[in-house]
C-alpha positions as CSV (number, residue, x, y, z in Angstrom):
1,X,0.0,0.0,0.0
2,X,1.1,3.7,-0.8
3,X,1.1,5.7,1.7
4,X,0.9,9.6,2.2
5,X,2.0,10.8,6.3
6,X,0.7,14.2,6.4
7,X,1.7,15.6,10.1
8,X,-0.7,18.3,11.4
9,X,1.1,20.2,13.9
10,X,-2.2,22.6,15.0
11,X,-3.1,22.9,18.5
12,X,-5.3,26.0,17.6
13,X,-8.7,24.1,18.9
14,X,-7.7,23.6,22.0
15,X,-6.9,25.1,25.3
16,X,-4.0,23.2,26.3
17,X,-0.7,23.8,24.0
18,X,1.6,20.7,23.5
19,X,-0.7,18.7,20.8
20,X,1.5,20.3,18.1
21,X,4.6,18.4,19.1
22,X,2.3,15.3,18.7
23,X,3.3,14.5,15.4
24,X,6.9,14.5,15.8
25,X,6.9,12.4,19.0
26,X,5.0,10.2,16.7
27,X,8.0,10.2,14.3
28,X,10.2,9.8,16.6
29,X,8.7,6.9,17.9
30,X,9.3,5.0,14.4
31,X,6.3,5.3,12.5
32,X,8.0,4.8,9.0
33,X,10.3,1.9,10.1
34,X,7.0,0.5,11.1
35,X,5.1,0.9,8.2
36,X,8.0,-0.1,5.9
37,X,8.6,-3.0,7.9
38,X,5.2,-4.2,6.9
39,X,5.9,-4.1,3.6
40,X,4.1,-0.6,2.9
41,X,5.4,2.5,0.7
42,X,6.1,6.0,2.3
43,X,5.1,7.7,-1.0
44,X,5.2,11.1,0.8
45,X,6.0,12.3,4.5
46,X,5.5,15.9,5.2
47,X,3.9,19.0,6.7
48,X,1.2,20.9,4.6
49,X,0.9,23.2,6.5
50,X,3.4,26.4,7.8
51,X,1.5,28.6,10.4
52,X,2.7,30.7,13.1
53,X,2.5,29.4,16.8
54,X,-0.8,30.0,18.6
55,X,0.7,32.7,21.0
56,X,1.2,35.1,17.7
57,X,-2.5,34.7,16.5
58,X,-5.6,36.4,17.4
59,X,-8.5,34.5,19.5
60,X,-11.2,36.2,17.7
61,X,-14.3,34.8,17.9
62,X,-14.4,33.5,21.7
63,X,-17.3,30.8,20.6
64,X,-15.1,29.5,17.7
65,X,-11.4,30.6,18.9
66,X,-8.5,31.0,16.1
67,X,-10.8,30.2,13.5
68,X,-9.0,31.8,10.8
69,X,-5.8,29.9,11.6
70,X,-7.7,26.6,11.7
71,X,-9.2,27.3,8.5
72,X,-6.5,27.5,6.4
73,X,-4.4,24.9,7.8
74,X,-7.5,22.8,7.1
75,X,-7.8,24.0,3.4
76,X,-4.3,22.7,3.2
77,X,-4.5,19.4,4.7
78,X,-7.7,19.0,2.6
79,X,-5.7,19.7,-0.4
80,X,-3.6,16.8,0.3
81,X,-5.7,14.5,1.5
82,X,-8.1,14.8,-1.8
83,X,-4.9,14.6,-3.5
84,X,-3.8,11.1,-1.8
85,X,-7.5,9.3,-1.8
86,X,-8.0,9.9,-5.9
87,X,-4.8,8.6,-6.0
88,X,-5.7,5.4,-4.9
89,X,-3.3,5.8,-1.8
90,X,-4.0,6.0,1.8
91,X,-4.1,9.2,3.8
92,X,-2.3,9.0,7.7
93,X,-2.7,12.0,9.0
94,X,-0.6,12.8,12.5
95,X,-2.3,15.4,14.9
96,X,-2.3,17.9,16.6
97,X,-5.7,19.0,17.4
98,X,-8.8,17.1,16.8
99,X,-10.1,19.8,14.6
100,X,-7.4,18.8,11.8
101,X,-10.5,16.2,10.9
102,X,-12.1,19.3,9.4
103,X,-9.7,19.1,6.8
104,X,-9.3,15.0,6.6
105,X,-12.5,14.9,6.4
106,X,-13.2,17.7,3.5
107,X,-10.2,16.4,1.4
108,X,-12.4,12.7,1.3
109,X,-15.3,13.6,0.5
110,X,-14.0,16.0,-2.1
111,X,-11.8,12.9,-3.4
112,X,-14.8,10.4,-2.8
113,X,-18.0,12.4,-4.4
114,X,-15.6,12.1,-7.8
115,X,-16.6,8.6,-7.8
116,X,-20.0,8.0,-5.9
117,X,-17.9,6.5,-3.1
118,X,-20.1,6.4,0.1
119,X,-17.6,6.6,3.0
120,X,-18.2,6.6,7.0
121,X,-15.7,8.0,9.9
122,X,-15.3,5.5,12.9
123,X,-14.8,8.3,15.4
124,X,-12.7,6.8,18.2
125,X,-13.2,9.5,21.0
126,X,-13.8,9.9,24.7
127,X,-15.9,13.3,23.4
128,X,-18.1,14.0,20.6
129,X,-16.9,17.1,19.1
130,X,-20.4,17.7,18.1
131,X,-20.8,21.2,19.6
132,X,-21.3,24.2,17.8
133,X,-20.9,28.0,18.8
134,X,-23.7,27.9,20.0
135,X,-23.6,25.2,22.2
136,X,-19.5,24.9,23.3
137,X,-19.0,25.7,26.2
138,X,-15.0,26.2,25.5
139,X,-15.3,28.1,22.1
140,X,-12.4,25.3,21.3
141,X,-13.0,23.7,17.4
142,X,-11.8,20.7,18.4
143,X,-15.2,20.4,19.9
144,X,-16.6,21.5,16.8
145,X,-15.0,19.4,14.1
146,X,-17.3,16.6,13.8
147,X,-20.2,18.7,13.7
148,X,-19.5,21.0,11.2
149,X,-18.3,17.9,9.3
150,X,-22.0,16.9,9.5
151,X,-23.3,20.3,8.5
152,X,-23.9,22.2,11.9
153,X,-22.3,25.4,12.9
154,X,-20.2,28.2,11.6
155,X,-20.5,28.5,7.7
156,X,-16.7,28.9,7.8
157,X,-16.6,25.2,9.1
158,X,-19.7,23.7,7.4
159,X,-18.4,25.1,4.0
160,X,-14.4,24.4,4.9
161,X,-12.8,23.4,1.3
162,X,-16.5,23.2,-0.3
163,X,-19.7,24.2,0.6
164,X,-22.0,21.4,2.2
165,X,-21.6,18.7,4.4
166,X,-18.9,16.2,4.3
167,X,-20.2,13.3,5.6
168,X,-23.7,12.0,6.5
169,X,-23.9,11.7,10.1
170,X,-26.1,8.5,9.8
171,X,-22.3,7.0,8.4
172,X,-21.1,8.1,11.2
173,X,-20.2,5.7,14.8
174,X,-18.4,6.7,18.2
175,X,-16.7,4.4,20.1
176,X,-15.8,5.2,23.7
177,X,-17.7,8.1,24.6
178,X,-17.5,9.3,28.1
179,X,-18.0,13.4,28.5
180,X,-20.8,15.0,26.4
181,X,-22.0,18.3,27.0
182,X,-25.8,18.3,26.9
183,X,-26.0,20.4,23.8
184,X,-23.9,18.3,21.7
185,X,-25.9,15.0,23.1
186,X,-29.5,16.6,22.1
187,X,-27.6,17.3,18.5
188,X,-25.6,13.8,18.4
189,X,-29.0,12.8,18.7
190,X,-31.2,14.6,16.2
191,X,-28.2,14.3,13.7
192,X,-28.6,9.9,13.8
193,X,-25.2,9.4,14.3
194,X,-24.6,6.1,16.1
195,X,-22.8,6.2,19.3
196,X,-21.1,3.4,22.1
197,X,-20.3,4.7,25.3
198,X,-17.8,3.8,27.8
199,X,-20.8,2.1,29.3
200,X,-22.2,-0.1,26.8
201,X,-18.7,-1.3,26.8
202,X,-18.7,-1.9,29.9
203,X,-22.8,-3.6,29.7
204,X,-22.2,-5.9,26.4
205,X,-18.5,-6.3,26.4
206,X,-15.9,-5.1,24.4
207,X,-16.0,-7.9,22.1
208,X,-19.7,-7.3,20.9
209,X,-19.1,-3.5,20.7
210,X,-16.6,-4.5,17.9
211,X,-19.1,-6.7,16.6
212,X,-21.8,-4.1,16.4
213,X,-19.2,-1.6,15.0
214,X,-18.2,-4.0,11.7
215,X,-22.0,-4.7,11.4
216,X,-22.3,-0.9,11.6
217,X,-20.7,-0.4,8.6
218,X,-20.7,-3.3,6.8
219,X,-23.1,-3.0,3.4
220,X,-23.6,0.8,4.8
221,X,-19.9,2.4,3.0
222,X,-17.5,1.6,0.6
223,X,-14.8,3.0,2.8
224,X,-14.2,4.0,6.0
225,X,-11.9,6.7,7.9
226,X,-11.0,6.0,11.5
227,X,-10.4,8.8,13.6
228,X,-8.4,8.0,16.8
229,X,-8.1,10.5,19.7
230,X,-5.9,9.6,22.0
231,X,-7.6,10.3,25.1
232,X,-10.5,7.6,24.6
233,X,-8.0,5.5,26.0
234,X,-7.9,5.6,30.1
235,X,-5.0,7.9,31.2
236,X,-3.1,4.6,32.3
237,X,-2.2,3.6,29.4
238,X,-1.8,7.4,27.5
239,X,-0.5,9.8,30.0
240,X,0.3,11.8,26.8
241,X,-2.8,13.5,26.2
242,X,-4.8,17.0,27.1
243,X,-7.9,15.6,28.8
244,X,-7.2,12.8,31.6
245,X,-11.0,11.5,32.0
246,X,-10.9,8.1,34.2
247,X,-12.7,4.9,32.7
248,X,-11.1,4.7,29.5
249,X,-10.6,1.9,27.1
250,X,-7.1,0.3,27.8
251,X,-4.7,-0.4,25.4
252,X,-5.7,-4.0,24.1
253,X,-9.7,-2.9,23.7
254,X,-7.8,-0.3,21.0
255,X,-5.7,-2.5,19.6
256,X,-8.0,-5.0,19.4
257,X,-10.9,-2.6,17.3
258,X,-7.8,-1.5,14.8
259,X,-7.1,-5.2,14.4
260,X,-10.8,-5.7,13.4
261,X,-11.4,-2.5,11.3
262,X,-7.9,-3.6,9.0
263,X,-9.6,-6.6,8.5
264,X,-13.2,-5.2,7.6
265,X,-11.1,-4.1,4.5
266,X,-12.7,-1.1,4.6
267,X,-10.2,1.6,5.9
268,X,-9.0,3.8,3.2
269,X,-7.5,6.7,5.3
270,X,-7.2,7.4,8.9
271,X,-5.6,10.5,11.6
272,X,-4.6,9.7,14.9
273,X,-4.9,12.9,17.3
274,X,-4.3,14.5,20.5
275,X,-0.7,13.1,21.5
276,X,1.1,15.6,23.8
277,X,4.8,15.0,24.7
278,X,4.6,18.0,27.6
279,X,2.1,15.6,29.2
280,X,3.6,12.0,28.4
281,X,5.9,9.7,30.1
282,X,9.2,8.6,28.0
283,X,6.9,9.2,24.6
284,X,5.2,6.5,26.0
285,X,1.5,7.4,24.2
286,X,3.1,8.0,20.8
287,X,4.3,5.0,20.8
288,X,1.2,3.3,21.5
289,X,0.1,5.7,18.6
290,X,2.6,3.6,16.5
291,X,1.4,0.2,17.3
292,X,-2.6,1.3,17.0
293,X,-1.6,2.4,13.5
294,X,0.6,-0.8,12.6
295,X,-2.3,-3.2,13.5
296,X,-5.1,-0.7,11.5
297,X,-2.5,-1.5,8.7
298,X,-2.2,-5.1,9.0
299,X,0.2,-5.9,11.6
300,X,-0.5,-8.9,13.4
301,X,1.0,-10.6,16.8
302,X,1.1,-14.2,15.0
């Protein structure tokens, strides 16, 4: 498989700094030897993006903060991305910020409506990011991204790239959930997307979760993106991370839903997010970055 690395470093959406050595940490910790080691092609490995650090920008609006920095990073990563999917080749894209998936996702569906692909996003996330500036509470786009992906919010999000939505929010399923603000529920809700808490995990079993989630989007898409936030998993096993919420997955529920999704054969693309070296212990969480990445693309214990 050809592969394009694009490395996002944007910690514009959200209110701790650090996120924007993520993607470095993430090289650091071997990513290409990995992916070349199973037998994949590094066709590119870069940065799209140049931008200033956040403490020479304005805030502007306080309900959508730095949106005009986050904007056109986003046009650039989208450029890229739509530039990797027609291709044929698969998008990795190293956060950062979970509002970089305003550009991964725009880039797709501007690569995928070419060909009447359908596509979903397995949204891997303690959080829903389904606020808008209405609703956040923060002002933070990282809390914004996947709504605005789905066609709510600020026109400068909902029309990022193109105008429209990027992806139906009926193709769209959460795994991990565990803090929603009640505006973003009540929208999560009317939306459809589909959504498994830390506690249905916890009620059916981790196993049937990943059952559901294959089911989910099997016959549904013809590909799927898998967005993977590092702070779904409990603080434990990814120090590394902005938001330390208790109750997370641990490391073999993740690695075991990236072993399942590479063989649903439907990933096409995928963006790992949120990794923060100030935070982390000996790069400990980007390397678990790396190994949730090498099993998404094929890597298997035996």
């Amino acid at each position: 498989m050809n592969i394009h690395i694009l490395e996002m470093p944007l910690d514009f959406g959200a209110s701790r700094h650090g996120s924007d050595m993520g993607p470095s940490a993430i090289r650091l910790a071997g990513i290409k030897e990995r992916l070349e080691g199973l037998g994949h092609k590094i066709e590119k490995y870069f940065s799209p993006i140049q931008i200033n650090p956040q403490e020479y920008e304005a805030i502007g609006n306080p309900k959508a903060k730095y949106l005009n920095p986050i904007v056109k990073a986003n046009v650039q990563l989208a450029e890229e991305v739509e530039r990797a999917a027609s291709s044929g080749d698969f998008p990795l894209i190293l956060g950062g910020d979970h509002s970089i998936a305003l550009g991964s996702l725009a880039g797709l569906a501007a690569a995928y409506r070419k060909t009447n692909t359908t596509f979903g996003v397995l949204y891997v996330d303690a959080h829903g990011d389904f606020n808008t500036d209405e609703t956040s509470p923060s002002g933070n786009i990282h809390g914004e991204c996947m709504s605005a992906s789905c066609g709510y919010g600020l026109p400068d999000l909902t029309n990022l790239y193109f105008a429209g939505r990027k992806v139906d929010p009926k193709n769209v399923c959460y795994v991990g959930l565990r803090d929603l603000d009640a505006g973003e529920k009540k929208l999560m809700r009317e939306a459809g997307v589909t959504a498994f808490t830390m506690t249905d995990i916890d009620r059916l079993g981790f196993n049937e979760i990943v059952r559901k989630v294959l089911a989910f989007f099997k016959g549904r898409v013809e590909a799927v993106h898998v967005s993977f936030d590092m702070d779904c998993l409990d603080p434990m096993y990814a120090p590394g991370t902005g938001y330390h919420l208790p109750a997370g997955m641990t490391n073999r529920e993740a690695l075991l839903l990236m072993e399942e999704m590479c063989d649903s054969g439907l990933v096409k693309s995928a963006e790992v997010v949120e990794v923060n070296p100030v935070l982390d212990v000996r790069n400990q969480t980007a390397s678990f970055a790396v190994d949730l990445i090498a099993r998404l693309l094929g890597e298997k214990l035996f």
